[in-house]
Residue frames as qw, qx, qy, qz and C-alpha x, y, z in Angstrom:
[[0.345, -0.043, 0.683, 0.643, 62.86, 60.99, 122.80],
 [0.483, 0.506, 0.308, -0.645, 61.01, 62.96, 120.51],
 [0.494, 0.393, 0.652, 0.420, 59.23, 62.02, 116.97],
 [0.265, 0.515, -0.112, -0.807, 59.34, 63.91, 113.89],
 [0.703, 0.379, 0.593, -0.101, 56.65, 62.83, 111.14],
 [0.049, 0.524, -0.404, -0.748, 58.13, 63.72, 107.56],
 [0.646, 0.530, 0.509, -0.207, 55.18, 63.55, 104.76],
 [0.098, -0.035, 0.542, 0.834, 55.87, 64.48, 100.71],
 [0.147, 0.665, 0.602, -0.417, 52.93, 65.79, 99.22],
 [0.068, 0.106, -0.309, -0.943, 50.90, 67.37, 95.79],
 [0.457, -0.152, -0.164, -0.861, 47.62, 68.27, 95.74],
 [0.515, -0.146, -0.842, 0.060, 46.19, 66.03, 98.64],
 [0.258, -0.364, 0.168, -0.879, 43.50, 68.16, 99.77],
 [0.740, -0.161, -0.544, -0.361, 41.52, 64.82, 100.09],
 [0.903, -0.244, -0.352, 0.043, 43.78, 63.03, 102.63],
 [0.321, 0.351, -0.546, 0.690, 46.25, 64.92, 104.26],
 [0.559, -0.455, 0.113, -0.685, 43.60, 66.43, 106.94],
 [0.911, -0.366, -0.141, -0.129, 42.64, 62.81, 107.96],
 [0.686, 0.261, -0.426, 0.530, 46.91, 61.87, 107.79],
 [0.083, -0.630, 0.173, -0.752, 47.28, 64.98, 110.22],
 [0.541, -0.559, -0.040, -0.627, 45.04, 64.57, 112.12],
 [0.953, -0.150, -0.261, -0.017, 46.00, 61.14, 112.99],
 [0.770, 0.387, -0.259, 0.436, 49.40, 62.41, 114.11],
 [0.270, -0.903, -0.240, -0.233, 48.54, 65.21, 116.46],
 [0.807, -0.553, 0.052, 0.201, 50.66, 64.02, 119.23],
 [0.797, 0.202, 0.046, 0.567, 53.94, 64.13, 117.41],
 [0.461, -0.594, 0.001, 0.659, 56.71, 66.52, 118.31],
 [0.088, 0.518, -0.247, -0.814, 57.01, 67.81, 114.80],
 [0.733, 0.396, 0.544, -0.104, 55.34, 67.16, 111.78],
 [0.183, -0.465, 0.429, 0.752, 57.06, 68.01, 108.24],
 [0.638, 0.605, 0.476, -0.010, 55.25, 68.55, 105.00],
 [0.217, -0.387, 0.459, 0.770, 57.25, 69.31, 101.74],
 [0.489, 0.601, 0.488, -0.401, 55.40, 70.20, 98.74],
 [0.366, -0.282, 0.439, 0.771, 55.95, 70.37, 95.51],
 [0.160, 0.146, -0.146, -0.965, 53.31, 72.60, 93.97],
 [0.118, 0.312, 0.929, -0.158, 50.40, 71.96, 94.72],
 [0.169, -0.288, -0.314, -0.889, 47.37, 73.88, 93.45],
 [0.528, -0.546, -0.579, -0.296, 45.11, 72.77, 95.42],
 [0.497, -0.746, 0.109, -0.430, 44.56, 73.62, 99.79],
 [0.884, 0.062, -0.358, 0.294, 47.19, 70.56, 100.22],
 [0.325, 0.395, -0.228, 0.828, 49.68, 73.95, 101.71],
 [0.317, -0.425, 0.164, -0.832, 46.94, 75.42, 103.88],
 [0.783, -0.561, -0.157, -0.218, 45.67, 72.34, 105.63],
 [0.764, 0.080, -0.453, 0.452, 49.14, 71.75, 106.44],
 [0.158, 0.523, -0.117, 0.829, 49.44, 74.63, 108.18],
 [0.590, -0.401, -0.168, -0.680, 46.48, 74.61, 109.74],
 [0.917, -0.308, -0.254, 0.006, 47.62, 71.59, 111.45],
 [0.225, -0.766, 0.588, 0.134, 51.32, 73.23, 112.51],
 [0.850, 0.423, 0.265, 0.165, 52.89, 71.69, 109.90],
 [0.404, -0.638, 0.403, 0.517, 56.40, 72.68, 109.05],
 [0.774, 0.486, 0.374, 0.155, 56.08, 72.91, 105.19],
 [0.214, -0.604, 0.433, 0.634, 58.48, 73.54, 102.48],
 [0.677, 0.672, 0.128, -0.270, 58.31, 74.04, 99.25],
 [0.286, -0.488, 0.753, 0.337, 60.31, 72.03, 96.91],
 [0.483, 0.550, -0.444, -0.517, 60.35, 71.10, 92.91],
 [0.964, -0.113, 0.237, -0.036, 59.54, 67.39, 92.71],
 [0.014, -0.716, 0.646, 0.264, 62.68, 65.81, 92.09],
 [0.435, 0.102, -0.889, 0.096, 62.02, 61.99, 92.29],
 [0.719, -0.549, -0.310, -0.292, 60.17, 60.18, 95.15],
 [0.819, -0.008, -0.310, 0.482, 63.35, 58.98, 96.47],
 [0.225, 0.342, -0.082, 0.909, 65.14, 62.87, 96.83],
 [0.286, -0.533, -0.080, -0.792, 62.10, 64.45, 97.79],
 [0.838, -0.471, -0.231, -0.151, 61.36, 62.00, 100.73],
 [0.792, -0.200, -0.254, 0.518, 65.26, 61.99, 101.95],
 [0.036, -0.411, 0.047, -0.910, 64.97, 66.27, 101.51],
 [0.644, -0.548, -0.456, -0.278, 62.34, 65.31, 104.02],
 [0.892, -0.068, -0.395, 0.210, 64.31, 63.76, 106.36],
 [0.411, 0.033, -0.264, 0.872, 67.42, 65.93, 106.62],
 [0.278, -0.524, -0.064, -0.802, 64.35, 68.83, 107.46],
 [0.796, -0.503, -0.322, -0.103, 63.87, 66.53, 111.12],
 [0.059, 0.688, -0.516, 0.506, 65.09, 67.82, 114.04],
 [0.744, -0.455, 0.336, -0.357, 63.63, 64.96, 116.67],
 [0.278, -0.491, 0.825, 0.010, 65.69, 62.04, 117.35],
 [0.395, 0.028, 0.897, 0.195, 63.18, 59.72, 115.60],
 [0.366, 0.268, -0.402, -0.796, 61.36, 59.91, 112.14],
 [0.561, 0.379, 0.727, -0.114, 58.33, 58.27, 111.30],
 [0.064, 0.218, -0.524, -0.821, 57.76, 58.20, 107.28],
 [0.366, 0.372, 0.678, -0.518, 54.24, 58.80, 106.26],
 [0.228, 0.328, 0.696, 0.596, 52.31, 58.84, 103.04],
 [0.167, -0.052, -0.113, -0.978, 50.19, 61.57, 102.30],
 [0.793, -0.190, -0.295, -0.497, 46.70, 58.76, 102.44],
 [0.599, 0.064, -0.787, 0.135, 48.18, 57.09, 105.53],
 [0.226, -0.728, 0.173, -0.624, 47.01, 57.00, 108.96],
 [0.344, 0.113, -0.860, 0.361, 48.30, 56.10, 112.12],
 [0.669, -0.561, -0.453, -0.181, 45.59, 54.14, 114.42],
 [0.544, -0.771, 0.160, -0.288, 45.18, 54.77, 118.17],
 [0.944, -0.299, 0.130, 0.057, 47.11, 51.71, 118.95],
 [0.813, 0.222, -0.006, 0.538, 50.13, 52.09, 116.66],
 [0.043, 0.892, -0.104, 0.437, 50.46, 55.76, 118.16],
 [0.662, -0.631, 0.370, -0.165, 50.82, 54.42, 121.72],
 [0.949, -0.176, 0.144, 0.216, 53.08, 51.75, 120.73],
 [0.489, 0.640, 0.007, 0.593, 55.15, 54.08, 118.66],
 [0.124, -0.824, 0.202, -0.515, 55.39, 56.55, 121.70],
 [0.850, -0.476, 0.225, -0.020, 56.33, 53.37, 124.19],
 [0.862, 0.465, 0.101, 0.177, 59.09, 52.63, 121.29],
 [0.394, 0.754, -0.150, 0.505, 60.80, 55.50, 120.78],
 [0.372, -0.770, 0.309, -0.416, 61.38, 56.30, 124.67],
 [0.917, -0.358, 0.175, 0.026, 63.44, 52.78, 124.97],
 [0.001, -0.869, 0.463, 0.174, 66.92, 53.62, 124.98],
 [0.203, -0.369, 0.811, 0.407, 68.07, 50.13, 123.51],
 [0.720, 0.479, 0.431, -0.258, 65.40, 50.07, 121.16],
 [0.683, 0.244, 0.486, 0.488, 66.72, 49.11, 117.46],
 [0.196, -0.317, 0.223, 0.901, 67.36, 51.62, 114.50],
 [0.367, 0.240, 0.029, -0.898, 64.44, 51.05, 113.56],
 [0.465, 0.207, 0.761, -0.402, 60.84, 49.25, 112.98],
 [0.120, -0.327, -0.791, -0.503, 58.33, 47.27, 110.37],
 [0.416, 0.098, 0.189, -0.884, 55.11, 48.81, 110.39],
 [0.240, 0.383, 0.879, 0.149, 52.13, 46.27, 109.23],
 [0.022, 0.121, -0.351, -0.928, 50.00, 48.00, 106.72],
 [0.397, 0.442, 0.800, -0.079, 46.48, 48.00, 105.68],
 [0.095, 0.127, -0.560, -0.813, 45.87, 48.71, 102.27],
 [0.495, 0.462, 0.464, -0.571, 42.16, 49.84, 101.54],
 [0.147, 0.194, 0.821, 0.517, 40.56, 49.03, 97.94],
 [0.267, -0.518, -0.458, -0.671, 37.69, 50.69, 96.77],
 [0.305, -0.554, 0.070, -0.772, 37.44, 51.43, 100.29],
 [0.908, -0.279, -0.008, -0.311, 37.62, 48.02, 101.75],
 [0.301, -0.763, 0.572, -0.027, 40.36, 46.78, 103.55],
 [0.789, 0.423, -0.431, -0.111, 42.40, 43.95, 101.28],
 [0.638, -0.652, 0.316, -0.262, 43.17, 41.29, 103.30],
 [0.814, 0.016, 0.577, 0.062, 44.52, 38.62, 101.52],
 [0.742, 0.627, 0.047, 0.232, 46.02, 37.73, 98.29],
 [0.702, 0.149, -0.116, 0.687, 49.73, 38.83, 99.61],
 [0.020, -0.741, -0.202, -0.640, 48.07, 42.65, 100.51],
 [0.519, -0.693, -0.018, -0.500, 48.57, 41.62, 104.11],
 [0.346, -0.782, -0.257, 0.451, 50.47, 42.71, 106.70],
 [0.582, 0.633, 0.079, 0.504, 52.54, 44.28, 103.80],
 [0.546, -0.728, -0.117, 0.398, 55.11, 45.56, 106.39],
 [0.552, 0.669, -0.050, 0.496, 57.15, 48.68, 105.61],
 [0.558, -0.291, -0.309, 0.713, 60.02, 50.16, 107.45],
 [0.025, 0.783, 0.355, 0.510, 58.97, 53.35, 108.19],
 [0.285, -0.914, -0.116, -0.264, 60.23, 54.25, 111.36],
 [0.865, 0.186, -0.248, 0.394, 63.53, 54.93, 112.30],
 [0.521, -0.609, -0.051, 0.596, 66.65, 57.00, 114.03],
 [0.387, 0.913, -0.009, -0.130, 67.11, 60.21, 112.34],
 [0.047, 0.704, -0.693, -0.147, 70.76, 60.09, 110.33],
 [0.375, -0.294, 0.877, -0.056, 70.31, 56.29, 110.41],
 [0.488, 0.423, 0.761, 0.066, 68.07, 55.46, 107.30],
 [0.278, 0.434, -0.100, -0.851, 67.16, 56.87, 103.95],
 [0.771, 0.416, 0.375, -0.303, 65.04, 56.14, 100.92],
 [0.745, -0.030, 0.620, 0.244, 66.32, 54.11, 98.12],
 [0.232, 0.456, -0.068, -0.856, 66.93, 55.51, 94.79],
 [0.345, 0.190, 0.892, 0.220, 64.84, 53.06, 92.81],
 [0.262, -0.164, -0.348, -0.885, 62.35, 54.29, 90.22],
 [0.533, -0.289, -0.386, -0.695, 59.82, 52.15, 91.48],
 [0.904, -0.112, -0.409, 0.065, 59.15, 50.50, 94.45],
 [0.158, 0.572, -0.513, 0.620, 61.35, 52.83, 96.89],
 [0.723, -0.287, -0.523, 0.348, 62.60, 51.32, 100.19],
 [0.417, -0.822, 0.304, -0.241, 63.61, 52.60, 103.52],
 [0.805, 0.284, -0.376, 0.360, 67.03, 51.38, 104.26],
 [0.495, -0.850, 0.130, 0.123, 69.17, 51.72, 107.19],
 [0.374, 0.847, -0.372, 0.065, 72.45, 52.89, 106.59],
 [0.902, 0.173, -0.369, 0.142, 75.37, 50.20, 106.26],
 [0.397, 0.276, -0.598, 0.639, 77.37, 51.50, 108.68],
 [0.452, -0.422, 0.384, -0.686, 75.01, 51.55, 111.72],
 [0.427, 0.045, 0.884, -0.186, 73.55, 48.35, 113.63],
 [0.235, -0.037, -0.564, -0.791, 71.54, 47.02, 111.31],
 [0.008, -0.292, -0.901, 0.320, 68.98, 45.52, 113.79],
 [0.342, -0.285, -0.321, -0.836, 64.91, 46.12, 113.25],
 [0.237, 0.222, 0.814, -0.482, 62.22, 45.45, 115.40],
 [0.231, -0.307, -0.753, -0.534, 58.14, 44.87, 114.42],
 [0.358, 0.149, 0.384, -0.838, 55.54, 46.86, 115.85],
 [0.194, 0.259, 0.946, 0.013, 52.25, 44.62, 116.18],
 [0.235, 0.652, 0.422, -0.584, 49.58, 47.58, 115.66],
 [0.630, 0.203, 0.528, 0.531, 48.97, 49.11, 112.06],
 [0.242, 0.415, -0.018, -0.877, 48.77, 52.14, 110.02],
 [0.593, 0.486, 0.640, -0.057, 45.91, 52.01, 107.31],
 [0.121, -0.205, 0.594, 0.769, 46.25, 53.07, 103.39],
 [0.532, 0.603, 0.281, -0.523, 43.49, 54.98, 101.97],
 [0.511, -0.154, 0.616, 0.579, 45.13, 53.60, 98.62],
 [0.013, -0.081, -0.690, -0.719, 42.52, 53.45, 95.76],
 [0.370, 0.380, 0.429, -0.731, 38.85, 55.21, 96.65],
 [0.612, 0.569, 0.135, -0.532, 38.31, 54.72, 93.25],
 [0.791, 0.113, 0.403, 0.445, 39.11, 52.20, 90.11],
 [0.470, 0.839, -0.095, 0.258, 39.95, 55.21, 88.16],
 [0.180, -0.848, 0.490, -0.090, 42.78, 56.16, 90.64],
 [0.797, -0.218, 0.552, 0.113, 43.74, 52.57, 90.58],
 [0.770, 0.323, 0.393, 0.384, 44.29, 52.00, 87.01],
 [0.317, 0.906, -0.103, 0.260, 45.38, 55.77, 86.44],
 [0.518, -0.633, 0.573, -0.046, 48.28, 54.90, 89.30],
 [0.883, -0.031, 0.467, 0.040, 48.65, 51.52, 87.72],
 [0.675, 0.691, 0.151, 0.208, 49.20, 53.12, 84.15],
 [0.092, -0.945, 0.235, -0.209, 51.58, 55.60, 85.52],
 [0.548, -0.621, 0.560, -0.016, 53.55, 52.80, 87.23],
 [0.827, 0.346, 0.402, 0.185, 53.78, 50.54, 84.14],
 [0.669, 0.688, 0.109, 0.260, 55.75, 52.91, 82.42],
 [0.085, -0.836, 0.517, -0.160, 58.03, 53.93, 84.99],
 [0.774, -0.274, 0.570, 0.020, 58.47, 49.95, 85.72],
 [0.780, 0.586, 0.064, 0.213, 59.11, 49.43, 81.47],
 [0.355, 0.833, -0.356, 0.230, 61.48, 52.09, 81.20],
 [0.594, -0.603, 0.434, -0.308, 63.09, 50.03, 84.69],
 [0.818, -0.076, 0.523, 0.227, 63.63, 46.77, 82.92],
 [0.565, 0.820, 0.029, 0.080, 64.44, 48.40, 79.82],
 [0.039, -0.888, 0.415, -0.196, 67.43, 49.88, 81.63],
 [0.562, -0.523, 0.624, -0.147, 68.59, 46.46, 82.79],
 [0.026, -0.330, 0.826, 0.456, 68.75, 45.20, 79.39],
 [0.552, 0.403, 0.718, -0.134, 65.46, 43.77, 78.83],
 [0.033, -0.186, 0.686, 0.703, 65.01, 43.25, 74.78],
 [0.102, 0.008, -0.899, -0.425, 61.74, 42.15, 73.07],
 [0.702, -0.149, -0.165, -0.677, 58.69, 41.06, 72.32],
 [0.129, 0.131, -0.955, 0.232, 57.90, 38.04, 75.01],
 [0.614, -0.244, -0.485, -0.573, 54.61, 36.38, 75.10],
 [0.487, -0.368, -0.613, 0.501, 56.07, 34.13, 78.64],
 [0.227, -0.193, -0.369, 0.880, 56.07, 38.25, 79.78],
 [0.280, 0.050, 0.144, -0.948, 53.11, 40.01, 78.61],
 [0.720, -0.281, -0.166, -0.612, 50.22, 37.14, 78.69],
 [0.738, -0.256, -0.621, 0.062, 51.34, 33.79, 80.58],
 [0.428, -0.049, -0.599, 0.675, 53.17, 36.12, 83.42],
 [0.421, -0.184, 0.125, -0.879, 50.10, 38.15, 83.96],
 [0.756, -0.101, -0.481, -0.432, 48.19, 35.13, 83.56],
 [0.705, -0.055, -0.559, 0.433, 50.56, 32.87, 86.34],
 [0.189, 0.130, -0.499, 0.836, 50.45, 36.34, 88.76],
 [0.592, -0.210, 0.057, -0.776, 46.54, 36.66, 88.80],
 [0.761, -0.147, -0.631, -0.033, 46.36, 32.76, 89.54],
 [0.574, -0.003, -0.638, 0.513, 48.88, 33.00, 92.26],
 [0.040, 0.050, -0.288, 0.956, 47.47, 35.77, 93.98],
 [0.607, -0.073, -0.276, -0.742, 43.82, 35.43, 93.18],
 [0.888, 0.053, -0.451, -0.077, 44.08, 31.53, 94.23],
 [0.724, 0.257, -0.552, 0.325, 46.87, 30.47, 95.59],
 [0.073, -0.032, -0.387, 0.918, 46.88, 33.89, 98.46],
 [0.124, -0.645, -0.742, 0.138, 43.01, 33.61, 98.64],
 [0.041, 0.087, -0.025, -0.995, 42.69, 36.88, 96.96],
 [0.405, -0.351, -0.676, -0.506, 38.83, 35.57, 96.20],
 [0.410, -0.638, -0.583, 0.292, 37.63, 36.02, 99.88],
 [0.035, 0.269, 0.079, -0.959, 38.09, 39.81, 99.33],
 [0.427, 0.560, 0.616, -0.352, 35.43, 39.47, 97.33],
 [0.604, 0.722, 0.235, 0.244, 34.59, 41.63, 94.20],
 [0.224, -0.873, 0.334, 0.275, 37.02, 44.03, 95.60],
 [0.600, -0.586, 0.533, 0.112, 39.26, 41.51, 95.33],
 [0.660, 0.179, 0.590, 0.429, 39.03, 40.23, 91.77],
 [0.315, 0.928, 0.074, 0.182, 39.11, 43.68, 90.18],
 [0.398, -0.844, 0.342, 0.110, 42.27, 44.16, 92.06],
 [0.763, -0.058, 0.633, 0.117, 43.89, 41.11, 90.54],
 [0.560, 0.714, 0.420, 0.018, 42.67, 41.40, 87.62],
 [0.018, 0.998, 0.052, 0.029, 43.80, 44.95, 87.35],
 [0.593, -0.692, 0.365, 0.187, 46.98, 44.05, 88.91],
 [0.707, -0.045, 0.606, 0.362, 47.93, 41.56, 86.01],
 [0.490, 0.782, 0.239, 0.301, 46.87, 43.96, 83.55],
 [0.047, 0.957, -0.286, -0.031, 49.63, 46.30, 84.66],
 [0.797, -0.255, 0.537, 0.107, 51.93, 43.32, 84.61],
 [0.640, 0.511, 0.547, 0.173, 51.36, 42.89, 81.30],
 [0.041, -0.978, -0.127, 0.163, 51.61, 46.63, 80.64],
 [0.132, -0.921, 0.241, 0.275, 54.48, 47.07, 81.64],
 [0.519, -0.295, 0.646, 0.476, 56.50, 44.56, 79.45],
 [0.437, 0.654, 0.432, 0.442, 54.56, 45.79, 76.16],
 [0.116, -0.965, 0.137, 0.191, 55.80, 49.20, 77.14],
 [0.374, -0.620, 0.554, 0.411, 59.30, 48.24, 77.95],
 [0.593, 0.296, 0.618, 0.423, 59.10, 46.08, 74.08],
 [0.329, 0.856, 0.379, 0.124, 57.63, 49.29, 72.78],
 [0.296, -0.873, 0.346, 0.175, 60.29, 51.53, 74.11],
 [0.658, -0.331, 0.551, 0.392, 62.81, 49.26, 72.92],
 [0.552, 0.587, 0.575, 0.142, 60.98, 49.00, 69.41],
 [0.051, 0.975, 0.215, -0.032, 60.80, 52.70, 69.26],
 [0.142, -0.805, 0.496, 0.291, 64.87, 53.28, 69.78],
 [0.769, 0.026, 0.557, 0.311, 65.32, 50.39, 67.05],
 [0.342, 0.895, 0.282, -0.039, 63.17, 52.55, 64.70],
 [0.085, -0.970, 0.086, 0.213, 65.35, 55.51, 65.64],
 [0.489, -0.615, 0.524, 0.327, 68.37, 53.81, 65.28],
 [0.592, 0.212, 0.691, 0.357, 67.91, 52.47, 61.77],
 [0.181, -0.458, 0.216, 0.843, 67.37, 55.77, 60.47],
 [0.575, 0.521, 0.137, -0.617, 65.34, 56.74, 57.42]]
């Protein structure tokens, strides 16, 4: 059984290389771009990389335009800042080559913070389904927060691989809170769309307030250390964020609607 690896991917001159690199082994490897400016095109290459070029559409689209570009019987889905460890290769290659093996597997995750690996506070194993039978899973179309799903009409059985891949996530608090800001307003306009209405003080200081407790406390996010309470922290401030957005947004099409 062979594996194809199917990445998305704009200007990630930083981390693809290491992603690659980590992948070698795989039967095919797929990198779709969507205009990068940066060498993001040429390490792919460089690594035989199958790349296409393709107009971002969504996260969702562009990751299931992936997909249908796999020709190997299984598909591992990779982030651009993810790599797979010695151990989860070999277990992945012991996986795929068992002919009643499921449609398809949790990955455990390790999710790096200023460069230190966040254990705790809910950050860990943060399993994601990521590997699967080609034709037999795609990616959700959610704005935020996309899934892997296996499709309703196959088995729906999964299995859990013990080994992990790691997540170069946030090298830096700017990329954190410029990611964070970026995801607050795609998570506003999200509850907006589902009918959320107002200005709500339970949503934009006690539930920021009640999610850095629980997480910070409750998930022994304090034994990351400082990592770990800038994360938090940080975390509840996009919390917050995003329901003064989604009020502002709302605010903003009263305005409109009441005319001059």
């Amino acid at each position: 059984m062979g594996l194809s690896v199917a990445i998305v991917a704009m200007n990630e001159e930083a981390n693809l290389g290491r992603t690659l690199d980590s992948v070698r082994w795989a039967n095919e490897i797929i990198v779709v771009d969507s205009g990068s400016s940066d060498r993001t095109v040429d390490i792919a290459r460089e690594y035989g990389a199958k790349v296409s070029l393709k107009a971002w559409p969504g996260f969702s689209p562009q990751k299931n335009f992936a997909f249908e570009n796999c020709t190997q019987d299984w598909i591992l889905s990779l982030d651009a800042d993810e790599v797979v460890t010695t151990g989860l290769a070999e277990e992945i290659q012991r996986v795929i080559g068992d002919p009643d093996a499921p449609n398809g597997y949790w990955i455990p995750r390790k999710n790096l913070f200023l460069g230190k690996w966040t254990r705790f506070g809910g950050f860990y194993p943060d399993p994601k389904l990521r590997l699967f039978r080609r034709g037999r899973a795609f990616m959700t179309g959610a704005v935020v927060h996309e899934d892997i799903v296996l499709k309703p009409e196959f088995d729906q059985r999964t299995g859990h691989l013990k080994n992990p891949m790691v997540h170069h996530a946030y090298p830096t608090l700017f990329s954190y809170m410029e990611h964070m800001n970026r995801y607050s307003s795609l998570g506003a306009r999200a509850v907006v769309e589902k009918g959320y209405r107002g200005f709500s003080i339970l949503d934009i200081v006690l539930r920021p307030m009640a999610t850095f407790i629980y997480n910070y406390f409750f998930r022994l996010g304090f034994l990351d250390g400082r990592e770990g309470l800038l994360l938090h922290l940080y975390h509840a401030v996009y919390v917050s964020s995003k329901y003064a957005k989604a009020w502002e947004l709302t605010r903003a099409g009263s305005s409109e609607n009441e005319g001059p």
